[in-house]
N, C-alpha and C positions, 0 to 999 in steps of 0.2 A: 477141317471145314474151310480154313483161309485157301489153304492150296490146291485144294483138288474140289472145294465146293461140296453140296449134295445137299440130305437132309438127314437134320440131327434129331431123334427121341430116346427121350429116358426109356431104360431096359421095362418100365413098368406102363408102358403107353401097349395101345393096342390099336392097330391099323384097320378101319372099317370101308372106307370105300379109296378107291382108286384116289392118287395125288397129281396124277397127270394135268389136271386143268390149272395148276398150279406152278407147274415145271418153265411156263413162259417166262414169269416173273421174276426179279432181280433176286428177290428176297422175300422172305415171312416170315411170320411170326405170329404167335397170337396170344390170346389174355388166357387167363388162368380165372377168373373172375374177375367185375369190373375193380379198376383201383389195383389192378399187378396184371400186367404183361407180363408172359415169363418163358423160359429158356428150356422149360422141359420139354420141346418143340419147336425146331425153326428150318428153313432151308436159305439155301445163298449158291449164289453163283461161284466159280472161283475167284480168290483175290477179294471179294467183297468189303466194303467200309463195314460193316457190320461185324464180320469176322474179325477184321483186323482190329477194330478196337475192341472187342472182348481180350482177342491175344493181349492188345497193349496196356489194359487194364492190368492183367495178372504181371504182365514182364516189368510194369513200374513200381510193383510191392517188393520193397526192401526185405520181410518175410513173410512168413504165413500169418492170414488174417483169416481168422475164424467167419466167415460170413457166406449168407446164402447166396449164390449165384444168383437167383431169380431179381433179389434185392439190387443188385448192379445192374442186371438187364433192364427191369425196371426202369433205374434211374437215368440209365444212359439211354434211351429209347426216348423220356421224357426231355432231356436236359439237351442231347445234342441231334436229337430227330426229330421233335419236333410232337411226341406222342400225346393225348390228350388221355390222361390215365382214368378219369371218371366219362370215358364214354366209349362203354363195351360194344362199339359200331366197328364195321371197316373203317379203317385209315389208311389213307394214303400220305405215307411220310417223307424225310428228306431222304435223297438217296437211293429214289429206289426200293423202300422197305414197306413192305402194305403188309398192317397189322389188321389180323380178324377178330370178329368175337369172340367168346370164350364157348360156344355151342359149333366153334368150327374142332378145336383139336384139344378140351378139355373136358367136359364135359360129358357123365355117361349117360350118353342116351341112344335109344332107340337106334336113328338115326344120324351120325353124323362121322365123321371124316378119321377122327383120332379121339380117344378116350383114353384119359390119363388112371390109373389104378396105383393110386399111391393110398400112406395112410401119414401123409403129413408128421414122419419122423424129423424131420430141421424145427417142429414146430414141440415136438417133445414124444408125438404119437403115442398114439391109446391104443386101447383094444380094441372099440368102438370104433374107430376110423373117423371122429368126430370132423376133424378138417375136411375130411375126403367129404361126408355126409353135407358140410355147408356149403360146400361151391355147390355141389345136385340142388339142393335147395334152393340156393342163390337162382339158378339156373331156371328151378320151376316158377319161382316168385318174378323172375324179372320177363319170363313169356308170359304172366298172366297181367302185370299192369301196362305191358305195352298191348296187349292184344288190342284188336280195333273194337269199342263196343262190348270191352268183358264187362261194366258197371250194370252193361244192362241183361247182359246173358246171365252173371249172376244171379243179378234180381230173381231171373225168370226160374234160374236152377233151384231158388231157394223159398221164393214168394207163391211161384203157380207150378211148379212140377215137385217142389219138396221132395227132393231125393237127394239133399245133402243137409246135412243138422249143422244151421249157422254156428250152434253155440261148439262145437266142433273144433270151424273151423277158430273161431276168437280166444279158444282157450289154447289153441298156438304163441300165439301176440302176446309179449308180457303187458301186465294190465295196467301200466303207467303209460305205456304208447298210447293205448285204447283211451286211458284216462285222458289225456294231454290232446289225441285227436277231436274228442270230444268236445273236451271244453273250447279249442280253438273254433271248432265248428260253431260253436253255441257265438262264440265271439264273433266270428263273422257273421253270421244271420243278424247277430244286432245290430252290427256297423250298417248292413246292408238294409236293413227296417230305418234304419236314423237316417240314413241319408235319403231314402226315398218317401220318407215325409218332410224333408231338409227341401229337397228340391219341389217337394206340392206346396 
């Protein structure tokens, strides 16, 4: 990758749409889920700072240090790029390096550029594919609270068209969340009751 450049995927990626609109740019990379950028995916020009310091990462270890790649990308993406790891947005980092979300080249869905098909072996891997199962989740969960107006399409999917069973969806949620969402809710209505008889 440092000397001749191009683009890097783990043997378990699967290529869905063309990379050409990407070939401009210096560098990429993308998340794996918010909170890990990671290495099963990137491309670079040749010679790239990106490159060379993954190289100079490895050529400063005195020996073998048991550790996941992705965790050094991570960190060094964070620490000397400038990467903001709790925001699964495009970035535009130091260098030349634009990190995308993790619905560009991790994520299996439908639609999208690169889908990684792993089953989370560095993490102890199951049978279940349980790691693999929580980024897709991650994934469906973080398009439905950003969508514009889901609070109220829900309503409508579940209040006036009933054709999803709320209790369904809440026995998802472990029931301390639910609990805790609750009561904070219950707390702010009262804040917000006191102070607007505070101000009458």
């Amino acid at each position: 990758m440092y000397e001749h450049g191009g683009i890097y995927m783990d043997t378990d990626m699967e290529l869905k749409m063309p990379l050409g609109e990407f070939l401009t740019e210096k560098a990429v990379c993308g998340f794996e889920v918010k909170g890990v950028p990671y290495s099963a995916f990137w491309m670079a020009e040749p010679k790239h700072k990106l490159a060379a310091d993954f190289v100079a990462y490895y050529d400063q270890q005195n020996g073998f240090e048991e550790r996941i790649n992705t965790d050094i990308f991570s960190e060094m993406l964070e620490k000397e790029y400038g990467a903001d790891r709790n925001s699964d947005t495009i970035q535009k980092l130091k260098h030349d390096v634009t990190l995308y979300p993790s619905v560009y080249f991790s994520q299996d869905l439908p639609k999208n550029y690169v889908s990684h098909h792993f089953n989370g072996s560095w993490f102890g891997g199951d049978e279940e594919n349980t790691h693999k199962k929580m980024v897709n989740t991650y994934g469906l969960l973080d398009r439905l609270i950003t969508q514009p107006d889901a609070a109220k399409s829900i309503k409508s999917i579940i209040k006036e068209h009933k054709i999803i069973d709320v209790n369904k969806v809440l026995a998802l949620f472990p029931e301390e969340s639910i609990r805790e969402f609750l009561e904070n809710s219950e707390t702010r209505q009262s804040n917000a009751a006191t102070s607007e008889i505070t101000d009458k």
